[in-house]
N, C-alpha and C positions, 0 to 999 in steps of 0.2 A: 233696356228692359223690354221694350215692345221687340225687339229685333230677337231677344231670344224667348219670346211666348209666342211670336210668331216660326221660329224656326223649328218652336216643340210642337206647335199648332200640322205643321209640313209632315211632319216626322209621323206622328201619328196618324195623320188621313194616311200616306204610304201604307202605312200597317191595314188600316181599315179597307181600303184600294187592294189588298192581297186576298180578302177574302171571297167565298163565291159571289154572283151577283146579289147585292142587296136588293132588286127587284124582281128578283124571284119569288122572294120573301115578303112579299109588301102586297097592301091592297088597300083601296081606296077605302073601305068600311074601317078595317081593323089596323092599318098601318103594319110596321115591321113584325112577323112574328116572333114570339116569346125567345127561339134558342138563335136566332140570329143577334137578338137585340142583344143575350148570352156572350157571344163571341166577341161583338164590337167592345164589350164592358172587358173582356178578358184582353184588350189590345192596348186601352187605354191604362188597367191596370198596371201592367208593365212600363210604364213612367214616371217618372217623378214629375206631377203635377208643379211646383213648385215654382218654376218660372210663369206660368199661366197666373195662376194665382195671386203669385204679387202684380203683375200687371194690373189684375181686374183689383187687385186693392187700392192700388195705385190711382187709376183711373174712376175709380169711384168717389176715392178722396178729394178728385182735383178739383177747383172754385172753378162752375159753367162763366165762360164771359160768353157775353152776347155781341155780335157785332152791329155796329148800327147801320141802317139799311135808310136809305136817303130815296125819295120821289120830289119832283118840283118841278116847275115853268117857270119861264118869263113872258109874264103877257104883252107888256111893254116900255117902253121910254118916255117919258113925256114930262112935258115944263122941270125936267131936271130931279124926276121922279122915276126911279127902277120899280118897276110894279110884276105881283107874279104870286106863287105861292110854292108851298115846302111842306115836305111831313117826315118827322121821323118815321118809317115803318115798324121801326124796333119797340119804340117807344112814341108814339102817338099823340099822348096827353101832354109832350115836352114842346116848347119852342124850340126852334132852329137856327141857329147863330148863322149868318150868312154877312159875304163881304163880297164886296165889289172891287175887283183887283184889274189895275193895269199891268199885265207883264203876272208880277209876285206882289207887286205894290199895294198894298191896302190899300184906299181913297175913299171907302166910307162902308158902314157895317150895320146892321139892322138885324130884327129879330122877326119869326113870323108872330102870331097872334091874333088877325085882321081875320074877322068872320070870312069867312067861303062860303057859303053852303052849296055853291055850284061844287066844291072839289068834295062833300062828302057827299052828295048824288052821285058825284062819279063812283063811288063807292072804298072812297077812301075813309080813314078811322076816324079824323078830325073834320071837325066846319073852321076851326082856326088856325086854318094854316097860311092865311095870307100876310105880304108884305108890303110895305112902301119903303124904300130908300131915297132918303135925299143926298144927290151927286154935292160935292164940293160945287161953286161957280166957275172953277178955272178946272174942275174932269177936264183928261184930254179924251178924245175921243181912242175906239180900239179899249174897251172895258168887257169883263164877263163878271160873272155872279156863280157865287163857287160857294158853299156849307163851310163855316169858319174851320179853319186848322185842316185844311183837307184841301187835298185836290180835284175833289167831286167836283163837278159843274153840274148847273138845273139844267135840263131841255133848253132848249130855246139859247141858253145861256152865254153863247158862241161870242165874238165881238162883234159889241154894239158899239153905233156912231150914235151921238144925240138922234131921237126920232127915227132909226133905222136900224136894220139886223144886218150883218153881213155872214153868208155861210163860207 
């Protein structure tokens, strides 16, 4: 459907591309004059609009999804606590499903929530978007911190050893 309102889209400029210069005709006060703008109308005329039009129907009807758009850190590691924070950009006022994976391996999941107000100074849409995860006892070392069901990583997120980053 788009491949042929795009190919009547082709088709048409040609046509319009045949006429004298359109900047002939044009001024920065008044725009194209009256028997120019005449002409281009007498080019388009000569088409069956018909594939444009369902497209633009088409494309008006469709449900917008939005995609979600992920920011976050990890500040750090410590007594067996992943610390840091998350915001959806898409959606702001949402918590953030986040997991802590060895490899693919889940080992433990948290949500943010945890005031910030240092990340909405930075001029981010939430003050809550902080987190704490608590590692299992036996975490192996070699972990990162990824937005649940996705393969985003935070910043920082890279693998960590207990108490250290590795890049």
């Amino acid at each position: 459907m788009f491949a042929n309102a795009l190919d009547l889209v082709h088709v048409i400029q040609a046509g319009i591309n045949q006429l004298e210069n359109p900047y002939l005709h044009s001024s920065v006060v008044f725009g194209f004059d009256e028997a120019f703008l005449v002409k281009v109308h007498g080019v388009i005329d000569r088409f069956d609009l018909a594939p444009i039009n369902e497209y633009l129907r088409f494309a008006q009807g469709e449900a917008r999804t939005f995609t979600d758009m992920y920011d976050g850190f990890v500040d750090s590691v410590l007594d067996g606590v992943v610390s840091g924070w998350a915001v959806n950009l898409s959606r702001p006022e949402q918590s953030v499903r986040l997991e802590v994976r060895v490899g693919s391996e889940v080992i433990a999941s948290g949500s943010t929530g945890e005031h910030r107000p240092d990340v909405a100074s930075a001029g981010y849409p939430s003050a809550y978007t902080g987190f704490s995860i608590a590692l299992p006892p036996d975490a192996p070392d070699g972990f990162h911190v990824a937005v649940a069901g996705s393969a985003e990583r935070l910043h920082n997120a890279g693998v960590w050893r207990r108490g250290w980053h590795c890049v």
